[in-house]
Each structure stands twice: as structure tokens, then as C-alpha cells.
C-alpha positions, 0 to 999 in steps of 0.5 A: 500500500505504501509503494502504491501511495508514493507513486500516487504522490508523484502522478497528483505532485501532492501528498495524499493520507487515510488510505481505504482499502477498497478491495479491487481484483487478483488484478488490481488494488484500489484504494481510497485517499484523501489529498492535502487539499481535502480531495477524495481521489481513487488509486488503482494500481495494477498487477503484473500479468498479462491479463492486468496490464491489458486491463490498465492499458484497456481502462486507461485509454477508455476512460480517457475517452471521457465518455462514462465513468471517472474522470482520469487524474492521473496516469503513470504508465510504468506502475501501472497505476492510475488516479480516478475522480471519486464517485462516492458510494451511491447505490449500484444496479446490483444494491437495488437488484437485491433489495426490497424497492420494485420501482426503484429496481425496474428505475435503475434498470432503465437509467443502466440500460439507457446509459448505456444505449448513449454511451453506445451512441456518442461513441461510434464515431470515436474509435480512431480516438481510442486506438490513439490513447491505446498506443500512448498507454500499450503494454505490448498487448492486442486489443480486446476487439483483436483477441479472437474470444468468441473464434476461440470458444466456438473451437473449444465448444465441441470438446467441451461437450464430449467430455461432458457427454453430450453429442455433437450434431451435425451443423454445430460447427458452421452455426457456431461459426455464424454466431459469432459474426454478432460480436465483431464488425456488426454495428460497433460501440465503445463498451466498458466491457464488464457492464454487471449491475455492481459496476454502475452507479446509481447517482443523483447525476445519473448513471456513472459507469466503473471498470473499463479494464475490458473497453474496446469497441464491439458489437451493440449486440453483445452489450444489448444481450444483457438486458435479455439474458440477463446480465451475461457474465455476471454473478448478479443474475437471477430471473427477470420479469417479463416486462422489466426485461421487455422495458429495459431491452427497449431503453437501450435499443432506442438510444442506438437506433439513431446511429444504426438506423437498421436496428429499427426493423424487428427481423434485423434486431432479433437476429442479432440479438439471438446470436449474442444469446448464444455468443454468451451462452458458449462462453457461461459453458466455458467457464462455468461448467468445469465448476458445476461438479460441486455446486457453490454460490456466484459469489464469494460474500454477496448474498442472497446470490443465486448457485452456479448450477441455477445460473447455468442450466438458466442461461440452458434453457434460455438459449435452448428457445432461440429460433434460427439455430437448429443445431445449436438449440439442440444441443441446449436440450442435451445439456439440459437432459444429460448435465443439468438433468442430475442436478438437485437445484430449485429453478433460477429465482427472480432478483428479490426486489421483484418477487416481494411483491409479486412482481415477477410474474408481470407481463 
């Protein structure tokens, strides 16, 4: 902690005092500090390690776009280490999510998924921008946009499946393939990239976006595919109501309409909406189904919090009602039977703050 003060220190040339300890990652450390003016200003210092030092060369130069999130004070690339404008303590999506207050569950949900609609919006023209901040800030790593993650599962897939015991149909390979087109160059925005309900704060300004270690541009498609899924990577995630989910899809998608004329027409939207469905589902495979052998909560201390088995066999059943992919939904209905079909859990629950009051069940 003391390194990461001094090096804060020569960044602000300001003394800095009261360090909190704000938790951060295995890739980061975050701290809270008073400067001697009497500012409050956030210190995140990284890690070494690939993954770390392209999550501050990605939060760096998102951020620096000056689009969402903090303000950025201070930067020394060497660390690395940044200094953030301090946000405070509001509320995230994810307090209100897991609270007792519908209104202001279903209210935090639009102001997320519209704020991120703008964000999407003032962005598409900027992407030379950013491509020029990530250079200043490269730690001699491809982009996010350049790491072909969505190729990479969709080659992993097969495997996983066998060794799971499911059988792979005919035309998986080549649907899997046109799958993936709804993560590249298919109508393109800046993204913080971890969008999960405990990373937007929920401020009397507004929507205030943290964590950009992932920012880079992809498709709208894949950011919009949380409003229905929902939250795709995410350790938040119980079931939506209908409507919310239905409202919430909306607010983002009319704040990208205006750049993307085409996402106006249904046919265009729901097409790409179901591959990103099933982009994320492939990925919540990937990484959650090694760790299903022994079921366990999504996170380690937040409660209430559904279990990894609850989550997945949800993301299942899910991707297994997808129109337009045969093969694809196929296997769903494989993985339901012959994985999740062993499994002694009680189905996905909806977020507490709608099931109180029955809210869950509306249309």
C-alpha cells in the first residue's frame, strides 16, 4: 500500500493520507485517499500479468475517452497505476437488484440500460480516438476487439461437450461459426466491457459507469444481450420479469437506433440479438461448467446470490428457445437432459426486489 501511495504522490505532485482499502481484483488494488487539499481521489494500481496490464492499458485509454465513468487524474504508465475522480458510494444496479424497492429496481434498470444505449451512441464515431490513447498507454498487448474470444470458444465448444457427454450434431460447427459474426464488425460501440449491475452507479447525476479494464469497441449486440439474458457474465443474475426485461431491452435499443438506423426493423434486431444469446451462452459453458461438479454460490460474500448450477442450466434453457439455430438449440436440450438433468437445484429465482411483491410474474 505504501509503494502504491508514493507513486500516487508523484502522478497528483501532492501528498495524499487515510488510505481505504477498497478491495479491487487478483488484478488490481484500489484504494481510497484523501489529498492535502481535502480531495477524495481513487488509486488503482495494477498487477503484473498479462491479463492486468491489458486491463490498465484497456481502462486507461477508455476512460480517457471521457465518455462514462471517472474522470482520469492521473496516469503513470510504468506502475501501472492510475488516479480516478471519486464517485462516492451511491447505490449500484446490483444494491437495488437485491433489495426490497420494485420501482426503484425496474428505475435503475432503465437509467443502466439507457446509459448505456448513449454511451453506445456518442461513441461510434470515436474509435480512431481510442486506438490513439491505446498506443500512448500499450503494454505490448492486442486489443480486446483483436483477441479472437468468441473464434476461440466456438473451437473449444465441441470438446467441451464430449467430455461432458453430450453429442455433437451435425451443423454445430458452421452455426457456431455464424454466431459469432454478432460480436465483431456488426454495428460497433465503445463498451466498458464488464457492464454487471455492481459496476454502475446509481447517482443523483445519473448513471456513472466503473471498470473499463475490458473497453474496446464491439458489437451493440453483445452489450444489448444483457438486458435479455440477463446480465451475461455476471454473478448478479437471477430471473427477470417479463416486462422489466421487455422495458429495459427497449431503453437501450432506442438510444442506438439513431446511429444504426437498421436496428429499427424487428427481423434485423432479433437476429442479432439471438446470436449474442448464444455468443454468451458458449462462453457461461466455458467457464462455468468445469465448476458445476460441486455446486457453490456466484459469489464469494454477496448474498442472497443465486448457485452456479441455477445460473447455468438458466442461461440452458434460455438459449435452448432461440429460433434460427437448429443445431445449436439442440444441443441446449442435451445439456439440459444429460448435465443439468442430475442436478438437485430449485429453478433460477427472480432478483428479490421483484418477487416481494409479486412482481415477477408481470407481463
Amino acid at each position: 500500500m505504501n509503494e502504491i501511495i508514493r507513486a500516487a504522490e508523484r502522478v497528483l505532485a501532492t501528498r495524499l493520507s487515510d488510505p481505504v482499502d477498497l478491495g479491487g481484483s487478483s488484478r488490481s488494488s484500489v484504494l481510497r485517499c484523501r489529498t492535502a487539499d481535502g480531495r477524495s481521489v481513487v488509486v488503482k494500481a495494477y498487477t503484473g500479468g498479462r491479463d492486468a496490464l491489458r486491463g490498465f492499458t484497456a481502462e486507461a485509454a477508455g476512460l480517457s475517452l471521457g465518455l462514462a465513468g471517472p474522470a482520469v487524474l492521473g496516469v503513470d504508465r510504468e506502475v501501472p497505476l492510475l488516479v480516478l475522480e471519486d464517485l462516492g458510494d451511491a447505490l449500484t444496479l446490483a444494491d437495488v437488484l437485491l433489495g426490497d424497492d420494485p420501482k426503484a429496481a425496474e428505475e435503475g434498470l432503465l437509467a443502466w440500460a439507457g446509459g448505456l444505449g448513449r454511451l453506445a451512441a456518442r461513441s461510434v464515431d470515436r474509435r480512431a480516438e481510442l486506438g490513439r490513447l491505446w498506443g500512448r498507454y500499450d503494454r505490448g498487448l492486442p486489443t480486446w476487439a483483436d483477441e479472437p474470444w468468441i473464434e476461440r470458444n466456438a473451437a473449444q465448444f465441441p470438446g467441451v461437450l464430449e467430455a461432458a457427454g453430450v453429442a455433437v450434431p451435425a451443423g454445430l460447427p458452421e452455426e457456431l461459426a455464424r454466431i459469432g459474426t454478432a460480436g465483431r464488425e456488426e454495428y460497433p460501440a465503445f463498451s466498458p466491457g464488464d457492464t454487471c449491475p455492481d459496476n454502475n452507479l446509481l447517482t443523483p447525476q445519473g448513471l456513472r459507469l466503473l471498470d473499463f479494464e475490458a473497453a474496446d469497441y464491439h458489437s451493440v449486440f453483445l452489450t444489448a444481450a444483457y438486458c435479455r439474458m440477463p446480465f451475461a457474465s455476471c454473478w448478479c443474475v437471477f430471473a427477470l420479469p417479463a416486462g422489466a426485461a421487455r422495458r429495459t431491452e427497449a431503453a437501450y435499443r432506442a438510444e442506438v437506433v439513431p446511429v444504426y438506423p437498421a436496428l429499427a426493423e424487428d427481423a434485423v434486431w432479433e437476429d442479432g440479438m439471438r446470436r449474442a444469446v448464444a455468443v454468451w451462452t458458449v462462453n457461461a459453458t466455458l467457464r462455468m461448467l468445469p465448476r458445476t461438479v460441486e455446486d457453490g454460490p456466484m459469489h464469494r460474500t454477496r448474498r442472497p446470490v443465486a448457485t452456479r448450477r441455477q445460473v447455468l442450466r438458466h442461461r440452458w434453457e434460455t438459449a435452448a428457445r432461440l429460433d434460427g439455430l437448429p443445431a445449436f438449440t439442440e444441443t441446449m436440450r442435451s445439456l439440459l437432459r444429460e448435465v443439468a438433468g442430475g442436478w438437485r437445484v430449485d429453478p433460477l429465482p427472480g432478483y428479490p426486489c421483484f418477487e416481494r411483491d409479486g412482481a415477477a410474474h408481470d407481463g
